[in-house]
C-alpha positions in Angstrom: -45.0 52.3 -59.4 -42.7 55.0 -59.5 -39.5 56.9 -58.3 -39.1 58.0 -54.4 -41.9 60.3 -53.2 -40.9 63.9 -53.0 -44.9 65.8 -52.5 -48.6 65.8 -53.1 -47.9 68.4 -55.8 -46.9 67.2 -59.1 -43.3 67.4 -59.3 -41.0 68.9 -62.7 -38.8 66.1 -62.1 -38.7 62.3 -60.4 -35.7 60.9 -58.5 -34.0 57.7 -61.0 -30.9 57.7 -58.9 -28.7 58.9 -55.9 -25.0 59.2 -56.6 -23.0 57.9 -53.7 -19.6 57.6 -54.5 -16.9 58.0 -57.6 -15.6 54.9 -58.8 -12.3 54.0 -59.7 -10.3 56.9 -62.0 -12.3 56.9 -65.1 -15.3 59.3 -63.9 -17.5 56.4 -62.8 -19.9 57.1 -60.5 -21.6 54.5 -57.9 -25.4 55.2 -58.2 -28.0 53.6 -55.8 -31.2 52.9 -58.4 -34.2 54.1 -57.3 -36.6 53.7 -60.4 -38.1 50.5 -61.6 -36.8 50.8 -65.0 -32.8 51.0 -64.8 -32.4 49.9 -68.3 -33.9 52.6 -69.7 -31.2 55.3 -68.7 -28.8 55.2 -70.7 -31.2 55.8 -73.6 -32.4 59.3 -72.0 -30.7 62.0 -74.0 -30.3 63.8 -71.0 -30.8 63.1 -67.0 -30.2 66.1 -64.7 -27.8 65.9 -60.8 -29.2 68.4 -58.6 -30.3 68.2 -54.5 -33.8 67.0 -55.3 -36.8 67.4 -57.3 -36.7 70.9 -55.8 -33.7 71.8 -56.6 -33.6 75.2 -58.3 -31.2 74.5 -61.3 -30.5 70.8 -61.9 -27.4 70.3 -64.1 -28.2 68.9 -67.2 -25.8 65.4 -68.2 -25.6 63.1 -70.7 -25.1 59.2 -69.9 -21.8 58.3 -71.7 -21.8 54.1 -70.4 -23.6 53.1 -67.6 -23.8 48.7 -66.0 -24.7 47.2 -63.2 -22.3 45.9 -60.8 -23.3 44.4 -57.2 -26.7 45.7 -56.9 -25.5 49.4 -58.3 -25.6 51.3 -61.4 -22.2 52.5 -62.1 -22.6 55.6 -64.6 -20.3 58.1 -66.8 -21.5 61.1 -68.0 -20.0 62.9 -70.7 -19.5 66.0 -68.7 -17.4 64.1 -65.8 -14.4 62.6 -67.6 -12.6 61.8 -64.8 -11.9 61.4 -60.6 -12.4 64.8 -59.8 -15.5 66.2 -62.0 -17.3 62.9 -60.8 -16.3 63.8 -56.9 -17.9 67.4 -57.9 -21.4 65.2 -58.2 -21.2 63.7 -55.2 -24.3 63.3 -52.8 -26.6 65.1 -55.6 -29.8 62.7 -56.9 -29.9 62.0 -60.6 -34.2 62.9 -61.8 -35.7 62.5 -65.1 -38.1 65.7 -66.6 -41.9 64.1 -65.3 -42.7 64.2 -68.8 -40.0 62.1 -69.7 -40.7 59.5 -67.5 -41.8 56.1 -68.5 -45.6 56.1 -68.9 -47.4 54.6 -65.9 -50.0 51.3 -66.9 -53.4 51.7 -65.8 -53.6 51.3 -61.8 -50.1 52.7 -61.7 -49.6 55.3 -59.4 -46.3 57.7 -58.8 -45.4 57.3 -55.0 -45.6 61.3 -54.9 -49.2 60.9 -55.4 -49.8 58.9 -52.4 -48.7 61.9 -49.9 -51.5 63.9 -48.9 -54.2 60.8 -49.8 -56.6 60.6 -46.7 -56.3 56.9 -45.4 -59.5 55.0 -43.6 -60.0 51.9 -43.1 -62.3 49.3 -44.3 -64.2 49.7 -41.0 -64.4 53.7 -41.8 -62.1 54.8 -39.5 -60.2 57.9 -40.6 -56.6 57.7 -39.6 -54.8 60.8 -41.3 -52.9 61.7 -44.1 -50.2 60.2 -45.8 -47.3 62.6 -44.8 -44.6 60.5 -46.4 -43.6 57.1 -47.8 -40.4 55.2 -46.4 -38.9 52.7 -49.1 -37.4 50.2 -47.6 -36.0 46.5 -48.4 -39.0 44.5 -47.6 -41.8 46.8 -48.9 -42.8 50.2 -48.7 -44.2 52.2 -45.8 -46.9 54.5 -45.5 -46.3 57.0 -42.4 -50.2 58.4 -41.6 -50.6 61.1 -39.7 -53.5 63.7 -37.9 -55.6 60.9 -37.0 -56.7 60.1 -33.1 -53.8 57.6 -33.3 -51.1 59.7 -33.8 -48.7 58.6 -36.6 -49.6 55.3 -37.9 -47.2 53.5 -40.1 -48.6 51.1 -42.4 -47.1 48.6 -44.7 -47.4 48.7 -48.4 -48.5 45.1 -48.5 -51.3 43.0 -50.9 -52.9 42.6 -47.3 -53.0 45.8 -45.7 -53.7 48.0 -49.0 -57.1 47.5 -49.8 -57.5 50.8 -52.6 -55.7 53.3 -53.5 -57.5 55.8 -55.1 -56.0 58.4 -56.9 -58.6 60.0 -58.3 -61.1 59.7 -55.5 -58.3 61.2 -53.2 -58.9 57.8 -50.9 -56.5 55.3 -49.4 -58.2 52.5 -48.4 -56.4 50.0 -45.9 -57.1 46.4 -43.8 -54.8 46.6 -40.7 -53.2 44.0 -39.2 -54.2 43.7 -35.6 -52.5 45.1 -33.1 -50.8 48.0 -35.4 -53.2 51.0 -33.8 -52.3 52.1 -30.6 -54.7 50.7 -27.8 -56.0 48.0 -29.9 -55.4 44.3 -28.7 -54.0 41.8 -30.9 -56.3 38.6 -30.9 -54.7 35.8 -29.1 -56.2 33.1 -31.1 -55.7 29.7 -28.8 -57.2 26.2 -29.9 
């Protein structure tokens, strides 16, 4: 799919990384992934650390070395040499130009894309807007919102995602009973 979802409007950059931490002297830097193709940094001739895809004036850096350790990508760019430039990065989210991202297969979506999608169901009941999307361990979560039920939040499962059309500006969802307010979950006895 894609890197963390920022907006409905196309974005100049998308999120590969958050730096959380230095690590050790050498101007390592302790980087939670969030792109589905890790491997492909440290090719990029040039990633940019700023406070988000918003961020008025990214810093431009160059990956010097960059492996995984525990779950992490632990990265030195050419402008941090050391413990203290590395600290000055700190907290700031490492993006990729949108153009320079890796090219999405057909039926691949970026998650940004999915906020603002009107969602309904496969019964035709209109629920909202996608107002954001919450990545967490298990799978991704869609919150809806501006529907009769309030906010809805709806799991980015095989199940529950029925469609999602980009193009025809649709999300199209099965819900699991019980997940609407009001609405009874069967209690299915033999």
């Amino acid at each position: 799919m894609g890197s963390a979802a920022q907006g409905s409007v196309a974005p100049n950059f998308l999120l590969i990384g958050e730096i959380l931490r230095p690590h050790g002297v050498h101007g390592e830097l302790k980087v939670r992934v969030l792109t589905e193709y890790p491997e492909r940094i440290p090719s990029l001739p040039v990633v940019y650390a700023g406070a988000g895809v918003t961020a008025s004036n990214p810093r431009p850096l160059r990956v010097e070395t960059m492996r995984m350790h525990q779950g992490f990508a632990l990265i030195r760019f050419h402008e941090a040499p050391d413990r203290t430039a590395a600290e000055r990065l700190r907290g700031l989210y490492i993006m990729v130009r949108l153009q320079d991202a890796v090219p999405l297969e057909e039926g691949e979506f970026y998650l940004y894309q999915v906020v603002g999608l009107p969602v309904r169901t496969v019964d035709g009941l209109d629920l909202g807007v996608v107002t954001e999307v919450l990545e967490t361990g298990a799978n991704d979560v869609y919150v809806v919102n501006g529907g009769a039920y309030g906010e809805v939040l709806v799991p980015v499962t095989p199940e529950t995602i029925v469609r999602t059309g980009i193009g025809e500006r649709l999300l199209t969802v099965r819900l699991p009973d019980g997940l609407l307010p009001g609405t009874v979950v069967s209690d299915e006895q033999d």
